[in-house]
Structures are given as C-alpha cells and as structure tokens.
KOLPA-476990 format. One record per residue (C-alpha): x, y, z; residue number from 1. Coordinates in nm, 3 decimals. Layout:
       xx       yy       zz  resi
        X        Y        Z   NUM
...
***
This chain:
       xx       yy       zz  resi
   -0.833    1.137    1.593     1
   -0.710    1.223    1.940     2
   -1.013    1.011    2.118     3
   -0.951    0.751    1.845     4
   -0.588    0.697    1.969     5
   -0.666    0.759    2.370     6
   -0.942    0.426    2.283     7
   -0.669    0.214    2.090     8
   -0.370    0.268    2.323     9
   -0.576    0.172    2.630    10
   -0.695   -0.134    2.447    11
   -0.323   -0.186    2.332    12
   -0.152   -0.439    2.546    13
    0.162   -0.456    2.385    14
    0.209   -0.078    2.456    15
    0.161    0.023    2.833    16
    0.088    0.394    2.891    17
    0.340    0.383    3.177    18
    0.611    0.346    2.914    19
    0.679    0.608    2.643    20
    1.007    0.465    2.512    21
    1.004    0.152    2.291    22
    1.283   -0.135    2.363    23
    1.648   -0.072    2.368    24
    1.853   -0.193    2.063    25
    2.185   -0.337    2.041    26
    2.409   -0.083    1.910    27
    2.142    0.218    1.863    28
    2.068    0.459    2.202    29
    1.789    0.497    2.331    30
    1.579    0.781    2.220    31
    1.292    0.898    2.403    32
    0.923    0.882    2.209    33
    0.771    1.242    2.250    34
    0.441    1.306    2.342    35
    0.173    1.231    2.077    36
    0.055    1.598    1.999    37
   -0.276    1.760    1.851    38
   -0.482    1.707    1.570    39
   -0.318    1.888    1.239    40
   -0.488    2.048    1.009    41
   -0.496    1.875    0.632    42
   -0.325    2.079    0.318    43
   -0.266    2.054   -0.029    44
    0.070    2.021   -0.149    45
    0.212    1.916   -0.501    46
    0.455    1.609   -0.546    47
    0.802    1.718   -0.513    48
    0.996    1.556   -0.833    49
    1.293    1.409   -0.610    50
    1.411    1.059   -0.722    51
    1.182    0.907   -0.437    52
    1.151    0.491   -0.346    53
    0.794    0.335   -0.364    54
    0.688    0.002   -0.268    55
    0.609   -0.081   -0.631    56
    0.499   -0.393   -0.665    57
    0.310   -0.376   -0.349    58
    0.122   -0.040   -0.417    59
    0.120   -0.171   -0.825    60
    0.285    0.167   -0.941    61
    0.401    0.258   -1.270    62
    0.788    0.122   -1.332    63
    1.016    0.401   -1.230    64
    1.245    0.538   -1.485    65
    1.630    0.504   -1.473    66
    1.635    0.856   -1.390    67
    1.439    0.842   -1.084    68
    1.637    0.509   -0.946    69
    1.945    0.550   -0.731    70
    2.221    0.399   -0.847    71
    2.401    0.073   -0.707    72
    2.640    0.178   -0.420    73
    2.938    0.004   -0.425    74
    3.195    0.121   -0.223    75
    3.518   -0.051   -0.059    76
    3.438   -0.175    0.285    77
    3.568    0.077    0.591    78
    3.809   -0.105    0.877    79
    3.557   -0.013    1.104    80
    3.321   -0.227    0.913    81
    3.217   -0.550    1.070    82
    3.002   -0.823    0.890    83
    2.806   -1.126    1.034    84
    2.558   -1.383    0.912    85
    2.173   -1.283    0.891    86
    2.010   -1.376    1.209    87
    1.650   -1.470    1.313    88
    1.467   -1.164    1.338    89
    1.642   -0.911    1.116    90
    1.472   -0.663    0.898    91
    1.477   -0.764    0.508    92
    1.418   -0.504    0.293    93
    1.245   -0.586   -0.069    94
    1.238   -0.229   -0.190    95
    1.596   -0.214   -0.439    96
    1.559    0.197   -0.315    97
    1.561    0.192    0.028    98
    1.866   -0.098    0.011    99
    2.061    0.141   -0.274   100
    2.025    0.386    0.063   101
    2.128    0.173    0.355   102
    2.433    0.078    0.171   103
    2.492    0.452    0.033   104
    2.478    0.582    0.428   105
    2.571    0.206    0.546   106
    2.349    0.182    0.798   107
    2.279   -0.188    0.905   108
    2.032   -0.392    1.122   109
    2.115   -0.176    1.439   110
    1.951    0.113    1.259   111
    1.671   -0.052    1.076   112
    1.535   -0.231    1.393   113
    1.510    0.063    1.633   114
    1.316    0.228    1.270   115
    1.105   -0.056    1.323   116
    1.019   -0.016    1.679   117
    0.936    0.350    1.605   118
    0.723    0.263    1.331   119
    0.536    0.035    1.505   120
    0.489    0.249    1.813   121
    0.362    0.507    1.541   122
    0.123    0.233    1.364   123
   -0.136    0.214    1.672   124
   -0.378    0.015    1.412   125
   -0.130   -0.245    1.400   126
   -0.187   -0.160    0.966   127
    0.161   -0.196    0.831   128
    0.089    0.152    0.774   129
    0.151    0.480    0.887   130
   -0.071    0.796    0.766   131
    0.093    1.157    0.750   132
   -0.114    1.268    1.013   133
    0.013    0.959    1.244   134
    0.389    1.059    1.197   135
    0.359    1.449    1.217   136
    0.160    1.393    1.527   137
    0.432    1.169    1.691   138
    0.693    1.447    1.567   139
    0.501    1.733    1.725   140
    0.508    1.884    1.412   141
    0.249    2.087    1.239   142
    0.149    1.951    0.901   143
    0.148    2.231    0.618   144
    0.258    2.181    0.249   145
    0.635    2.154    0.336   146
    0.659    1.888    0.552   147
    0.389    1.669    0.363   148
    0.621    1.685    0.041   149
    0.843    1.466    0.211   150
    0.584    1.175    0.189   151
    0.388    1.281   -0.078   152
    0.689    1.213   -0.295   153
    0.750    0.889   -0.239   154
    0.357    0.764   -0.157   155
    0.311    0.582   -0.476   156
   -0.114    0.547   -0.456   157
   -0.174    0.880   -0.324   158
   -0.370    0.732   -0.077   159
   -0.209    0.897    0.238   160
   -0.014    0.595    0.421   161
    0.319    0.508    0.357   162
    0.462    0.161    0.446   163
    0.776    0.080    0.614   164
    1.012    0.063    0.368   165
    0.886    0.402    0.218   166
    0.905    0.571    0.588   167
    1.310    0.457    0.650   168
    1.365    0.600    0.286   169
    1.208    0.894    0.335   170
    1.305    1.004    0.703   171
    1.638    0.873    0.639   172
    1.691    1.067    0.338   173
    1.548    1.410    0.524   174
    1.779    1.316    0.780   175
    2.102    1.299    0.587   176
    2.028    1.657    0.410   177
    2.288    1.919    0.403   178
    2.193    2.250    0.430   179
    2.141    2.358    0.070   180
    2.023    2.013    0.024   181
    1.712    2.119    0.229   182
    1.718    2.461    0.084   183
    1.683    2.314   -0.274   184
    1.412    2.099   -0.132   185
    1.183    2.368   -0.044   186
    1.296    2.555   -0.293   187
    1.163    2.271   -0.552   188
    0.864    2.214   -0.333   189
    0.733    2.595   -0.364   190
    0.793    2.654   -0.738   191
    0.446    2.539   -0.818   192
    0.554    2.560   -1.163   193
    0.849    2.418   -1.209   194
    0.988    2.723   -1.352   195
    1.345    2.724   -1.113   196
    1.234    3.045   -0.999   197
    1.013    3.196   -0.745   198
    0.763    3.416   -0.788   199
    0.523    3.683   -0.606   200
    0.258    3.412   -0.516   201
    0.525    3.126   -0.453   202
    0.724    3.355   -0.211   203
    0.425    3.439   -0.023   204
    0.313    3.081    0.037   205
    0.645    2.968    0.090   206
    0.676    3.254    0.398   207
    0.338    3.176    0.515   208
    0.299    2.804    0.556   209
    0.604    2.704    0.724   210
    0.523    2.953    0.972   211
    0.204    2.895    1.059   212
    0.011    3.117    0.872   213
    0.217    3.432    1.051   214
    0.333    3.718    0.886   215
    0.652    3.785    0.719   216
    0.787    4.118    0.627   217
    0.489    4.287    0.777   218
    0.429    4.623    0.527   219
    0.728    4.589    0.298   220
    0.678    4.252    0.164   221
    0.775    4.372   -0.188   222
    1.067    4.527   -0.122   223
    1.232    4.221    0.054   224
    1.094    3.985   -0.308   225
    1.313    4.310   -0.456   226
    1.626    4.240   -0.195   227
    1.663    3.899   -0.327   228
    1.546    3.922   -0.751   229
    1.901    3.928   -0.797   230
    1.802    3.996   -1.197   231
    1.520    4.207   -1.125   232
    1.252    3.998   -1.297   233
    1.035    3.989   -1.035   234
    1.144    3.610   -0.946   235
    1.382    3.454   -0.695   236
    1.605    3.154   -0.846   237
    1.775    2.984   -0.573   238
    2.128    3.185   -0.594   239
    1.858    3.453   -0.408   240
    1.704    3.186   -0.234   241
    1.991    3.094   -0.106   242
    2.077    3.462   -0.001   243
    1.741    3.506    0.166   244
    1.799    3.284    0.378   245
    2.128    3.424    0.522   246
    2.005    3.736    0.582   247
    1.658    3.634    0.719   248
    1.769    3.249    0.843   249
    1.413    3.264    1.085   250
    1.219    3.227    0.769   251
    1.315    2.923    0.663   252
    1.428    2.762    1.039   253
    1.128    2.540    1.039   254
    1.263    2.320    0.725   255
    1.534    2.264    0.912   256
    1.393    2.228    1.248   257
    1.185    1.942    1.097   258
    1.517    1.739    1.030   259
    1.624    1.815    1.417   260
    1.248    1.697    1.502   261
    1.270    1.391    1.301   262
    1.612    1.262    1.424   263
    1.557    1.340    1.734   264
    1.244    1.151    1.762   265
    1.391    0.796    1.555   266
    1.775    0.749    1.599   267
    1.830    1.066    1.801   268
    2.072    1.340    1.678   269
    2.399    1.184    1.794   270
    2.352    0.850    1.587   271
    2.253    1.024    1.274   272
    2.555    1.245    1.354   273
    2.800    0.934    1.348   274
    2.615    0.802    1.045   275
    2.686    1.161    0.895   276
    3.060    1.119    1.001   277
    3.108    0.730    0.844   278
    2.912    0.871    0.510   279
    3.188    1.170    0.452   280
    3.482    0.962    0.597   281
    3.346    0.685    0.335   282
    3.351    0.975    0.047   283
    3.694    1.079    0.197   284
    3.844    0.735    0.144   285
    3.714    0.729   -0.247   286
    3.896    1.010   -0.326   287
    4.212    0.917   -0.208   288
    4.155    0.593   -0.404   289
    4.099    0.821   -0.712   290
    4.419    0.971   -0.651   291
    4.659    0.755   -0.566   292
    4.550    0.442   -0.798   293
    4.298    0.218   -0.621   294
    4.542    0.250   -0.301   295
    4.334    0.206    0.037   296
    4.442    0.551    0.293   297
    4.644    0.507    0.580   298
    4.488    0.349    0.919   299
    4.495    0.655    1.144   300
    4.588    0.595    1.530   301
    4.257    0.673    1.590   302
    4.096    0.432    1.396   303
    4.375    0.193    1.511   304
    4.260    0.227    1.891   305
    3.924    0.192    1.823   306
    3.961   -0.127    1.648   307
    4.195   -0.226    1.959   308
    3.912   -0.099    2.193   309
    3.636   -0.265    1.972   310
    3.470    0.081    1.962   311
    3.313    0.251    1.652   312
    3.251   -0.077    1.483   313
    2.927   -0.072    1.268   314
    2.762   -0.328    1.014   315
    2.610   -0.286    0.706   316
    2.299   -0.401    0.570   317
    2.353   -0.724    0.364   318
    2.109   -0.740    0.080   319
    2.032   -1.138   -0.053   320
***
C-alpha cells in the first residue's frame, strides 16, 4: 500500500508533493492535510444498526425502511441565514440522507466543497472512491473494529469503499456526536449480540481493541466488570457503561479522540465547533416557537452586530 501510494502521488500532477494542503475555500479555513501514515492492519467488525445513508440506487441496495430514514428537516430559517442561486461548480447531492443531514446541521456549499477537496486528496486512484484503509491512513488512525463501524454501517455492498456522499454522511455525523452519543455508539458496536448489555467477552474486546491490543485492568479484570454490573448479572448495560467511563475516562479516550482526529483533519475543530453552535442555537429557537405560539425569539445585539458587520453569515444547502 505505502509503495503503491509513494508510485501514484509522484505520477499525480494535479497533487505536488511540495504541497500538503488542498485549495482554500470561500468561507471554510484552511485545515492542514496530515501526513499519510502506515499500513493498518485489517479487522472484523459487525454492522452497527444506526439509521445509516447509502448510495442506493448506485450500489443497487435493498430499499431502506422508514425506520432507518431520517426524517425531513424543516426548520424556520436563522437571521444569520443567507441564500443565493446555485452556481457553476457546486456540489449536488442525490442521496435524500446525506441532504436530510446538511439541512438538519445546515451546512451549505462552503462545507461540502472543502469535503470534496479532502476526498479527493484522499482518492489518489482518482476512483470516486475511498477504501477504509485510504481514510484511516490520512487520519493517522489505527483501524480496529471501532473505528471501521463507522463505515461499515453505511457501506451498502460490503465491498470496502464508500463514495462521496456516504463519506460527508458518515464523518459528518461522527463529527456532530455528543458525548453519550459516542458512548452509545460503541456501546452498540461491542454488544455482539444485541442484547443492550455487555458481557465478559464483549468488555474484554471492547478494552482491548481501541487500545491497541494493550492491557486493561492488568490482574483484576473481573473485579472492575464487578465495579460497573450495577445488577450483578455479570453484564454491563450502558447506565454502567456510562459510569465506567467516568471513573476510568482513558479507556474509552480513543472513541473520542477519533472525532478530534476526524475534524481536525476535514473542516478543522473550530468550524465544526460553529456548526455545533448554529445546530443548538437552531434547536434553541424551536423551542421558544413551541412556547410562545409560532413567535420567532428576539434578535440579540449580538446577532444584530454581526448582521451589521456581515459576520457569522452562513448558507444552507438548497436541495432541487
């Protein structure tokens, strides 16, 4: 793999060596590209069952249930919300998922084109494609059961590649998590069974592979499963899950070192922090509707200055 990609970027002359950042964008920073690391080493993992996006029609998967589809965001339009006609080389999504989640987190062309850049700087074989190893390598990331759940999910074929659309949905989704969103998502990926608890065996894979193998509670590994089987079953559920990782937070600091890895290495952590802020301010400004009758909130000065200022503006992803 390593000589593969040393032969392809030298013969690449769209992508000089010299220059490890891709193109600035218009209203996204400029984030640099790290270092593509070393070969990872290949796991098995099951499919986590989290209402994922596939390129259906393209990959000719099975219709999705309603279940599994997000549903239409609609959502009144923020003051700080600007709109403008499509224009000659803006991304179009086809995939109704991944638009249901630009318009949930209303993120707009700014955002999808620098996702494009970083695709394509990923996509070396110029394939419209993008194989697990190809993004955990960019990421620096080692590739164990954990971190392929997040594309195993949503790649529809099982064949290893995900395409563009699938790659916004699925970093962009690991990149909005809260923290007992990603707790729940390892949970989930590490109860083999599906039983909503963990076991013995689960616990120990779950402590082993995302760290690398090392071991955790070195001699008295069943009296820490016994600190946290809150009903002393010999199981975990995630209320003890949860507690574990309080009290032990180094266990479980590589799921969430993954998000800092991947927004870092797309939109950097600043951007995804404003599109954190605009998604709660959004959710803010809904429930003062609910109260008070359909009645829009109060302009704060703030938000009066920076519309003064032109600053903080942001647009939206228009779908057809």
């Amino acid at each position: 793999m390593g000589s593969e990609r040393k032969r392809l970027q030298s013969s690449t002359t769209q992508r000089p060596q010299t220059d490890t950042h891709p193109p600035e964008n218009s209203g996204a920073p400029t984030v640099p590209l790290p270092a593509l690391g070393k070969q990872r080493t290949q796991h098995e993992t099951k499919v986590v069952p989290v209402a994922p996006p596939a390129s259906d029609q393209q990959h000719g998967a099975s219709e999705r249930t309603a279940s599994t589809t997000l549903p239409l965001v609609k959502r009144p339009k923020s003051v700080l919300q600007v709109s403008r006609p499509r224009k000659p080389g803006d991304v179009v999504l086809k995939n109704q998922h991944t638009i249901d989640l630009m318009l949930k987190y209303q993120m707009g062309q700014a955002e999808l084109k620098k996702l494009k850049e970083t695709f394509h700087y990923i996509d070396i074989t110029k394939e419209e494609e993008i194989s697990y190893e190809e993004f955990f390598e960019f990421i620096d990331e080692h590739r164990n059961p954990y971190s392929e759940s997040l594309f195993k999910m949503i790649d529809a074929n099982g064949n290893g590649k995900i395409d563009f659309e699938e790659f916004v949905y699925a970093l962009t989704m690991y990149c909005m998590f809260t923290r007992e969103e990603i707790l729940q998502f390892a949970f989930r990926t590490f109860d083999q069974d599906d039983s909503g608890t963990i076991d013995e065996t689960e616990f120990r894979k779950l402590a082993e592979m995302v760290n690398d193998g090392k071991p955790l509670f070195a001699g008295n590994f069943n009296k820490a499963l016994k600190d946290f089987d809150k009903k002393n079953d010999g199981v975990i559920t995630f209320e003890g899950f949860d507690l574990l990782n309080r009290r032990y937070p180094m266990i479980l600091f590589p799921c969430f070192q993954l998000q800092e890895r991947i927004q870092r290495a797309t939109l950097g952590e600043k951007h995804w922090l404003r599109i954190h802020e605009r998604y709660y301010e959004a959710l803010k400004d809904e429930q003062f509707r609910r109260r008070h009758g359909g009645a829009a909130p109060p302009v704060s000065t703030t938000t009066k200055l920076k519309l003064i200022f032109g600053v903080g503006t942001f647009e939206v992803y228009q779908p057809n």
